[in-house]
GUTI-426700 format. One line per field, with one value per residue (C-alpha): residue in one letter; y, x, z. Coordinates in nm, 2 decimals. Each point is the difference from the previous one (the first is absolute). Example, Ala and Ser with C-alpha at 12.3 -4.5 7.8 and 13.67 -1.06 7.14 Angstrom:
# residues 2
vexse: [A_S]
north: [-0.45_0.34]
east: [1.23_0.14]
up: [0.78_-0.07]
***
This chain:
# residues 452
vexse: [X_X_X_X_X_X_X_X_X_X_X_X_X_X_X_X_X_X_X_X_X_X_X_X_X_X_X_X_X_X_X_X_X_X_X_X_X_X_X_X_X_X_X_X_X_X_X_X_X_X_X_X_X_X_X_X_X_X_X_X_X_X_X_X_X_X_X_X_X_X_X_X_X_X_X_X_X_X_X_X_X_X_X_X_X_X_X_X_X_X_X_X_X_X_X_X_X_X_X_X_X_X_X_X_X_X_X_X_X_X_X_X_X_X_X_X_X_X_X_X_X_X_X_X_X_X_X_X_X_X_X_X_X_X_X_X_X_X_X_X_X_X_X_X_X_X_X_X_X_X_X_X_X_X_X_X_X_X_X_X_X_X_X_X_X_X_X_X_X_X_X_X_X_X_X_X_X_X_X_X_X_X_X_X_X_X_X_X_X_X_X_X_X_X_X_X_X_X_X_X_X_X_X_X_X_X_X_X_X_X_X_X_X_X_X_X_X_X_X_X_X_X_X_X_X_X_X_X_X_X_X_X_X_X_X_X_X_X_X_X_X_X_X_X_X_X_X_X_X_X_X_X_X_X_X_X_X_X_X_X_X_X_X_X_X_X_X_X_X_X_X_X_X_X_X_X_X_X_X_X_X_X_X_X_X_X_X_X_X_X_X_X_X_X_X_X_X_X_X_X_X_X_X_X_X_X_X_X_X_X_X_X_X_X_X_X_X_X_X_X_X_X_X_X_X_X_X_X_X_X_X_X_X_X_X_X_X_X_X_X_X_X_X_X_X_X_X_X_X_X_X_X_X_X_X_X_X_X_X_X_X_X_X_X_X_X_X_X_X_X_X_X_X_X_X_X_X_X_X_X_X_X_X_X_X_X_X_X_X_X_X_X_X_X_X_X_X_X_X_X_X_X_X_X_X_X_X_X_X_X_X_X_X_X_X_X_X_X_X_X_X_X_X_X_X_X_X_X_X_X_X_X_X_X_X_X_X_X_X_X_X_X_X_X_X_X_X_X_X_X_X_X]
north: [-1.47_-0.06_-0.16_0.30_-0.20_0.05_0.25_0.23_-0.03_0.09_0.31_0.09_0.00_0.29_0.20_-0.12_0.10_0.34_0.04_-0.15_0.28_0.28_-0.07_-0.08_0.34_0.16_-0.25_-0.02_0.32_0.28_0.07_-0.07_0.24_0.26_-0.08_0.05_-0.19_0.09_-0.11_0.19_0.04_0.32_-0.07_0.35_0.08_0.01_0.06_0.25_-0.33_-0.31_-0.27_0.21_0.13_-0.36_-0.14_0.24_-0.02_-0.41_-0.02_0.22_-0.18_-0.35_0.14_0.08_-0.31_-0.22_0.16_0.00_-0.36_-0.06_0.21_-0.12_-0.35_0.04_0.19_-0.27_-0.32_0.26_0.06_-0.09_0.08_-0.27_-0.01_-0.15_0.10_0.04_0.00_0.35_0.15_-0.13_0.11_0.31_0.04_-0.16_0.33_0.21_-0.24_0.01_0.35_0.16_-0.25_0.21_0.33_-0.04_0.00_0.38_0.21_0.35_0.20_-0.07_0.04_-0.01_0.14_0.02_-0.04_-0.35_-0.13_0.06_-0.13_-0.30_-0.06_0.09_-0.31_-0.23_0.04_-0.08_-0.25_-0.18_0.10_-0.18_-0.31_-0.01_-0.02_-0.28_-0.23_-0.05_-0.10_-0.20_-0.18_-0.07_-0.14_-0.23_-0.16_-0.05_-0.15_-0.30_-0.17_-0.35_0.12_-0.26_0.18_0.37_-0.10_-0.02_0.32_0.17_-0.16_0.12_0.32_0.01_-0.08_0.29_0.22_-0.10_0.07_0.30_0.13_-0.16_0.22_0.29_-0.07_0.00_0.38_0.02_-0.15_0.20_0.33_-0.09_-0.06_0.35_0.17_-0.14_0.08_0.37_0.02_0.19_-0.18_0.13_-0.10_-0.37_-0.05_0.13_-0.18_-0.28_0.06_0.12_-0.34_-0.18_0.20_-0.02_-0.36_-0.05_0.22_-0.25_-0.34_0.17_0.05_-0.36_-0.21_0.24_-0.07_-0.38_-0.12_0.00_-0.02_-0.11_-0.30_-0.13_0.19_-0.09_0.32_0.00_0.25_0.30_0.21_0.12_0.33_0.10_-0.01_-0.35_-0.16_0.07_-0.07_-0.36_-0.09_0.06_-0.20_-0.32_-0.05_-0.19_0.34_0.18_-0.20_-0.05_0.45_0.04_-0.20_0.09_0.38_-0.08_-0.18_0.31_0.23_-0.20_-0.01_0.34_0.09_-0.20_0.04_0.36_-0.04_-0.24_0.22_0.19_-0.35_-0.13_0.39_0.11_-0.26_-0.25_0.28_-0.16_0.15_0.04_-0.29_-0.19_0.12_-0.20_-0.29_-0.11_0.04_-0.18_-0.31_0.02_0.00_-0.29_-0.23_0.09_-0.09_-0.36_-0.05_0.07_-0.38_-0.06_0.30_-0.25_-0.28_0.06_0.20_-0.31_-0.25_0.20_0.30_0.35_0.13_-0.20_0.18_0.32_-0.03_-0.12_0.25_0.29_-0.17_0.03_0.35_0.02_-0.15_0.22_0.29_-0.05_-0.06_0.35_0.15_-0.14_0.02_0.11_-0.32_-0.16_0.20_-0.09_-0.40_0.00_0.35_0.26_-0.17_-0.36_0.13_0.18_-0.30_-0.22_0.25_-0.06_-0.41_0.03_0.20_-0.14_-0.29_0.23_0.20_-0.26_-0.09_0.30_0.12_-0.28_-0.16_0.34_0.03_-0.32_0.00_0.33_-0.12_-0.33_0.22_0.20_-0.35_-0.08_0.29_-0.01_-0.40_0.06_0.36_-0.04_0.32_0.05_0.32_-0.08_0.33_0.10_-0.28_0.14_0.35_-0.11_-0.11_0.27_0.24_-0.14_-0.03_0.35_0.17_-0.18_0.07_0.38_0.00_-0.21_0.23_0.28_-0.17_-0.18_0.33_0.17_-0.29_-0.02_0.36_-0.04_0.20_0.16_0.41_0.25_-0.19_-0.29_-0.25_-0.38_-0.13_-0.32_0.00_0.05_-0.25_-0.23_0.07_-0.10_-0.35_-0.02_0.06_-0.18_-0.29_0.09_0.03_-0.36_-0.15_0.07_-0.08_-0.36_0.01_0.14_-0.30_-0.26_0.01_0.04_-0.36_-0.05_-0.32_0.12_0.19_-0.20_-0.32_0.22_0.11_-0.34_-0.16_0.29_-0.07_-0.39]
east: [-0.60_-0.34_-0.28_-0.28_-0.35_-0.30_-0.17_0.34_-0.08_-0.32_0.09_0.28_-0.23_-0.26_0.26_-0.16_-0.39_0.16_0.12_-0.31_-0.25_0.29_0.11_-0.37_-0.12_0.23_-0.03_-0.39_-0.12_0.22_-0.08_-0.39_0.06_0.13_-0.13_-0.36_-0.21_-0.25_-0.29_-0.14_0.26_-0.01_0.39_0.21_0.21_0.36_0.15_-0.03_0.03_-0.01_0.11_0.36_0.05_-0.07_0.23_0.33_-0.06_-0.04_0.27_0.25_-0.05_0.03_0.34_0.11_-0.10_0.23_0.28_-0.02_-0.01_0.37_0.13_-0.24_0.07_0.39_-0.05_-0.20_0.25_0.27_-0.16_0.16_-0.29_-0.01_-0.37_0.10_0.04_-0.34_-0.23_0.20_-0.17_-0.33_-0.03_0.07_-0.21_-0.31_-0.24_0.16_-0.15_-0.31_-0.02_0.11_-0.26_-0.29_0.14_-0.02_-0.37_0.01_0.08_-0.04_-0.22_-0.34_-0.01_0.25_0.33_0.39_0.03_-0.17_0.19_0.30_-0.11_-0.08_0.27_0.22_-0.22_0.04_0.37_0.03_-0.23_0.22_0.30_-0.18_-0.13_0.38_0.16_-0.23_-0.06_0.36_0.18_-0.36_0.02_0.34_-0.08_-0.25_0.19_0.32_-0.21_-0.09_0.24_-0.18_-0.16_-0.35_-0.03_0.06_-0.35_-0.20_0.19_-0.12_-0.33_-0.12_0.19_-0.24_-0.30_0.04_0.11_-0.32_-0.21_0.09_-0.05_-0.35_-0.07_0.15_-0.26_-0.24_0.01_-0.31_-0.22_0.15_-0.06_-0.39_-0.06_0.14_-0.11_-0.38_0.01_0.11_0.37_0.14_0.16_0.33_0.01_-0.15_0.29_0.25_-0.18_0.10_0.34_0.06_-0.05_0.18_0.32_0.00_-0.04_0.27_0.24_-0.08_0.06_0.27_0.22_-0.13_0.31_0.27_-0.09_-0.08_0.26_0.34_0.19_0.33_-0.17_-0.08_0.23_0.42_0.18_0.22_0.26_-0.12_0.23_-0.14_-0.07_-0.39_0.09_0.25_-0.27_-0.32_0.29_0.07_-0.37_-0.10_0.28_-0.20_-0.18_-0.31_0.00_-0.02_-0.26_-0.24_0.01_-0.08_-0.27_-0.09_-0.04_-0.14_-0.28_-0.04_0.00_-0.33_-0.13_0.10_-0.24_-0.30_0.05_-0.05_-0.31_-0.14_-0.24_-0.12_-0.04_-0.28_-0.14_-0.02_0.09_-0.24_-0.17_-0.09_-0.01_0.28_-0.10_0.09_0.34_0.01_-0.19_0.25_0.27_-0.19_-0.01_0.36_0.10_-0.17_0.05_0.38_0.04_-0.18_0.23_0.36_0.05_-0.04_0.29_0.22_-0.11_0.09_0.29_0.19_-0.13_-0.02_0.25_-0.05_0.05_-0.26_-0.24_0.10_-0.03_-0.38_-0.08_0.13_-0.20_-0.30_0.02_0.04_-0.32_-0.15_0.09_-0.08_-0.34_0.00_0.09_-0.27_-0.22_-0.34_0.02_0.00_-0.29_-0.21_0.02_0.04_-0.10_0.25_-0.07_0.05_0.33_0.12_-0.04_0.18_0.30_0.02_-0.04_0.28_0.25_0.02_0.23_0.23_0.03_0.10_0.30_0.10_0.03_0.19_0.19_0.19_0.12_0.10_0.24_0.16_0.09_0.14_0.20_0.11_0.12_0.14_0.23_0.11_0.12_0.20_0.15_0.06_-0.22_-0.30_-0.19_-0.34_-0.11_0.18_-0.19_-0.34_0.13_0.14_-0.38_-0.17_0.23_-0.04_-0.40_-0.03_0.17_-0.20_-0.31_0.04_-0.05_-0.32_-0.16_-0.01_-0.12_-0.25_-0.16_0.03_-0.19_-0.26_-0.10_0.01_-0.28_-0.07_-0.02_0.16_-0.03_0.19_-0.25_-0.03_-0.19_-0.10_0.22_0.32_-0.11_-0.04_0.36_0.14_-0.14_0.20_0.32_-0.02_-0.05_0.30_0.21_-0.05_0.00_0.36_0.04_-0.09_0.26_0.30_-0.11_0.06_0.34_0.06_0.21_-0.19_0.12_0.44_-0.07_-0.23_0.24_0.33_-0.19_-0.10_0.36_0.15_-0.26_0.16]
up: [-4.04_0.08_-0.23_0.02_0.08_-0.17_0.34_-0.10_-0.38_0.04_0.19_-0.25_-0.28_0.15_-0.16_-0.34_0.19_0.00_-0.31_-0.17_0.19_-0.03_-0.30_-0.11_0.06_-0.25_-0.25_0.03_0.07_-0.06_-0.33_0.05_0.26_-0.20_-0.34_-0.01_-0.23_-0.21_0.22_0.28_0.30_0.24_0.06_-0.02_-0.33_0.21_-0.40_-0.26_-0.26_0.20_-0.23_-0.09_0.37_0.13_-0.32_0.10_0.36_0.04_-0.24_0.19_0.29_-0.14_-0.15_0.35_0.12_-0.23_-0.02_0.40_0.04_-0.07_0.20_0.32_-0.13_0.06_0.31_0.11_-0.12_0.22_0.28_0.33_0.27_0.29_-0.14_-0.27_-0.37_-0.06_0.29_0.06_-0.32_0.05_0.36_-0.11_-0.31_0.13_0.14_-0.30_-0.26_0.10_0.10_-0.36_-0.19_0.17_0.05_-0.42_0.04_0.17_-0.20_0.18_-0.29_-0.07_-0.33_-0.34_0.13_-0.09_0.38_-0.01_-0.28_0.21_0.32_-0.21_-0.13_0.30_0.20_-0.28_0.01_0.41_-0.05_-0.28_0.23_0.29_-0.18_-0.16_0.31_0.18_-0.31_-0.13_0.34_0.10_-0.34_0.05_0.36_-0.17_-0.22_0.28_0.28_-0.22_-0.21_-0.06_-0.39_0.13_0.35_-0.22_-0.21_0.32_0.16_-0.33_0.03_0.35_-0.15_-0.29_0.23_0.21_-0.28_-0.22_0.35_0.03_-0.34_-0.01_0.34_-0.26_-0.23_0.24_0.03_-0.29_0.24_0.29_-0.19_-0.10_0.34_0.16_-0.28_0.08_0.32_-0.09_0.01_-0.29_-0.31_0.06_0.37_-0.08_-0.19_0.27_0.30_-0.11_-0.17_0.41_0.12_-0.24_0.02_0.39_-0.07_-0.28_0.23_0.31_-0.22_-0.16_0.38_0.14_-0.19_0.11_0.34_0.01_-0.20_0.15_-0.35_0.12_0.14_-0.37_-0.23_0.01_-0.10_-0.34_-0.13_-0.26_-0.12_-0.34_-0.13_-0.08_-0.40_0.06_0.17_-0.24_-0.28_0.14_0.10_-0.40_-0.11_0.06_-0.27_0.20_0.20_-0.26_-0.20_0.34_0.03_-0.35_0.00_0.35_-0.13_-0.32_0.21_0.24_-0.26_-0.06_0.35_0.03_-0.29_0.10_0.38_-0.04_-0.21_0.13_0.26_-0.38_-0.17_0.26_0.04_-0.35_-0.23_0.15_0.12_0.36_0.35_0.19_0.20_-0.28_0.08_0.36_-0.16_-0.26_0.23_0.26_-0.28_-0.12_0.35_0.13_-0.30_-0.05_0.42_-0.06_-0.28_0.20_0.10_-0.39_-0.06_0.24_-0.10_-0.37_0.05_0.15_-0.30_-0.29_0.17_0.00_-0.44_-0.10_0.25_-0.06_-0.39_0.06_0.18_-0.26_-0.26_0.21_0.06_-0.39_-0.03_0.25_-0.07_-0.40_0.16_0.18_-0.29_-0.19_0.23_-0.22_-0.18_0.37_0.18_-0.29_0.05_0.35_0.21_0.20_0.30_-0.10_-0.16_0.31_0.18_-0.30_0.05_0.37_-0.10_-0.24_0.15_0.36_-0.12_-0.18_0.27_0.24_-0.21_-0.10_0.36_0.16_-0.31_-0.10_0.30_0.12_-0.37_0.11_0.36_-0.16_-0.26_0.33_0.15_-0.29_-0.01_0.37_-0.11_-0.30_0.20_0.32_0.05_0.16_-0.22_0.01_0.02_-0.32_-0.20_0.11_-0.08_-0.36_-0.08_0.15_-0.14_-0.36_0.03_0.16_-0.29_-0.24_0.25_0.03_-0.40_0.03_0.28_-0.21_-0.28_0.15_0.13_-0.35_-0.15_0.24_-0.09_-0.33_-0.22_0.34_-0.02_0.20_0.39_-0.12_0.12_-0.09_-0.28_-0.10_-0.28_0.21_0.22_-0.28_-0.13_0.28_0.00_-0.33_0.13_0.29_-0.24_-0.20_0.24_0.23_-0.37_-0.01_0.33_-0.08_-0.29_0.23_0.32_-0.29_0.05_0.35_0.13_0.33_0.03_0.00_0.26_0.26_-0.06_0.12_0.32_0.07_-0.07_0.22_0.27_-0.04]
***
C-alpha cells in the first residue's frame, strides 16, 4: 500500500470544508431562519407556531438521520465497487448534499403554511439522507488511509483547519446579509444569496476527494461479514468505545445547544449587531489556527485525554459566563465580552475538532487489529447513531426553550436564550466526568506494538 502524502491529505480533507459550510448552514441558521426574534426582522412567517413546527420538524429529521447511519455504514464496510468502498458513496452523494441544504431555505408559500412545514421537513430529510451517505463512508476513509496514531493528529489537524474555515465563512453570512440588504436586496434574499454560494461550494469540496484519491492505492481490503445489529453489537462491547461515544454525545448535546444559540447570544443577549456575529467568529478562528502546532505538540507529550478534559472545563467556564451574562456586561461591556468569548473559545475549539476524531479512528484501528476486520464505517456509524438519537431530543428542546414566555408566533426571547447557556453547561460538565475514565494510553500502545 501506498503512504498518502500530505498534497493527497490535503485534498482528502476538503471533504471536512464541505461539511463545515453544509453542515454549518443547518446548524447555524436554520432556526434563525425560521424562528424570528423579537426584534425587528421583515423575514416571512413560513409557520403558524414556529418554535413547535421547527421543534417536530428538526427532530424528525435528525431521527431519520441516525437510525440511517447503520445501515449506510454496513453498506459501506460491504461494498464491492472497483472505486473503492467508500469513494463509491461519496462520488455519488456529493451534488445531493449540497443541493437539499438550500432547497430547505425555499419554501414555496410566502407566508405561514401546512404546505411549507412539509416541504421543510421533506428537505431536511434528503438533506440528512445526503449528508448520511457522504460523511459515514468519508469518515471511514479518514481514519483507513492513515494508520500511524502521530501522522492521524495532523490528518485531523488540516481536517479541522479547513472545517473551522469554512464555518467561519458560515458565520460570515451576518455581514453578507447587512451589506445586500443596504444596498436594497430584500431580507429574505440576503440570506439566500449567500446560502447559494455556499452550497455550490460545499457540494464542489464535497466531490473533489472522490476523484483525487484513488482509495485502493492507500487502503488493503479486509473481510466483513457481520450483520448491521452484530456489528453495532460488537463495536459497543469495548468498553473505551463505549466510554469515548458517551462522552462524545454528552459533549455535543452541549455544542448542539450553544451552537444553535449562539447567533441569539451575540444579537440579543449581548444585544450587538450582526456584525458582531462575523467578528467573534473571525477571533475564534484565527487564534484557534495559531494554536494547532500547540494541539500536536501537546498531544504527543502530555497525549490526547488530558487535552480534551481542558477543553470541557473551559467551555464550562464559558458558558457559565453566557449564562450570566448581566453580571459580565456590567464590569466589562457587550462588546469587550463578545470579543472575550471569541478569545476563550478558539483553543477549545481546536482540540475538540481534531482530538475527537483522531480517538475514534484509533479505536477504528484498534478494532481491525484485535479482529481481523476492517469496519471502519460501522465505528463512525455506532457514534453518530448514538449522538443522533440523543441529538434529535435536544433539537426540539432547544427550540421550545428558546421561545420560552414568547406569545402566539413562537419567537425567541432572552430568557430562552439564557436557558440554553445553562444546559449547555450541564451537559459538557458531565462530559468531563465520563472522559475521566477513558484508557487512552491501552489503546495507542497496542497500535504502536502492532505497527512493530
Amino acid at each position: 500500500m501506498k503512504k498518502i502524502t500530505n498534497g493527497k491529505i490535503f485534498a482528502l480533507c476538503l471533504g471536512d470544508f464541505s461539511r463545515g459550510i453544509i453542515g454549518g448552514i443547518i446548524t447555524s441558521y436554520l432556526l434563525t431562519f425560521f424562528i424570528p426574534t423579537n426584534s425587528n426582522t421583515t423575514l416571512p412567517q413560513f409557520f403558524l407556531n414556529a418554535a413547535l413546527t421547527m421543534a417536530v420538524i428538526r427532530g424528525v429529521g435528525t431521527v431519520v438521520d441516525a437510525v440511517t447511519d447503520p445501515w449506510v455504514a454496513s453498506l459501506s464496510d460491504n461494498c464491492k465497487s472497483p472505486l473503492g468502498r467508500r469513494v463509491f458513496f461519496m462520488r455519488w452523494a456529493a451534488i445531493p448534499y449540497g443541493l437539499f441544504c438550500l432547497l430547505v431555505f425555499f419554501p414555496p408559500v410566502g407566508g405561514a403554511s401546512v404546505v411549507n412545514a412539509i416541504w421543510v421537513g421533506l428537505m431536511l430529510i434528503l438533506y440528512y439522507l445526503a449528508s448520511t451517505f457522504y460523511n459515514i463512508p468519508y469518515s471511514a476513509l479518514q481514519a483507513e488511509i492513515v494508520a500511524d496514531p502521530q501522522r492521524r493528529v495532523f490528518l485531523y489537524t488540516i481536517n479541522s483547519l479547513l472545517y473551522v474555515i469554512s464555518s467561519a465563512l458560515v458565520f460570515c453570512t451576518s455581514m453578507i446579509k447587512s451589506m445586500l440588504m443596504s444596498s436594497g436586496i430584500p431580507e429574505i434574499w440576503a440570506l439566500r444569496i449567500p446560502f447559494i454560494v455556499f452550497c455550490a461550494a460545499g457540494a464542489i469540496t464535497a466531490i473533489i476527494p472522490s476523484i483525487v484519491i484513488r482509495e485502493k492505492d492507500y487502503v488493503a481490503p479486509k473481510p466483513y461479514h457481520q450483520s448491521i445489529w452484530d456489528a453495532l453489537k460488537a463495536t459497543a462491547s469495548y468498553p473505551n468505545f463505549a466510554i469515548i461515544t458517551v462522552g462524545y454525545l454528552v459533549m455535543w448535546i452541549a455544542f448542539t445547544f450553544f451552537n444553535t444559540a449562539e447567533v441569539y447570544y451575540i444579537t440579543n443577549l449581548l444585544a450587538l449587531g450582526d456584525s458582531w456575529v462575523t467578528i467573534v467568529s473571525v477571533i475564534s478562528i484565527a487564534v484557534g489556527v495559531a494554536t494547532y502546532p500547540l494541539v500536536n505538540i501537546l498531544a504527543k507529550r502530555v497525549g490526547k485525554k488530558p487535552m480534551l478534559l481542558g477543553a470541557c472545563i473551559t467551555y464550562v467556564l464559558l458558558y457559565c459566563a453566557i449564562y450570566n451574562y448581566n453580571v459580565v456586561i456590567n464590569i466589562i461591556g457587550g462588546p469587550a465580552f463578545a470579543i472575550l468569548i471569541g478569545l476563550v473559545i478558539a483553543f477549545p475549539i481546536a482540540i475538540t475538532n481534531i482530538i475527537p476524531a483522531s480517538i475514534f479512528a484509533d479505536l477504528a484501528q484498534y478494532d481491525s487489529i484485535m479482529t481481523g476486520q476492517n469496519r471502519a464505517g460501522m465505528f463512525f456509524a455506532a457514534r453518530n447513531f448514538a449522538n443522533k438519537l440523543c441529538q434529535a431530543v435536544v433539537v426540539i428542546a432547544c427550540a421550545l426553550l428558546l421561545g420560552t414566555g414568547a406569545d402566539g408566533t413562537g419567537a425567541a426571547t432572552s430568557a430562552g436564550i439564557r436557558q440554553t447557556a445553562l444546559v449547555a453547561m450541564i451537559f459538557v460538565a458531565l462530559s468531563v466526568v465520563i472522559y475521566w475514565f477513558y484508557d487512552d494510553k491501552k489503546i495507542v500502545q497496542t497500535i504502536k506494538e502492532h505497527a512493530n
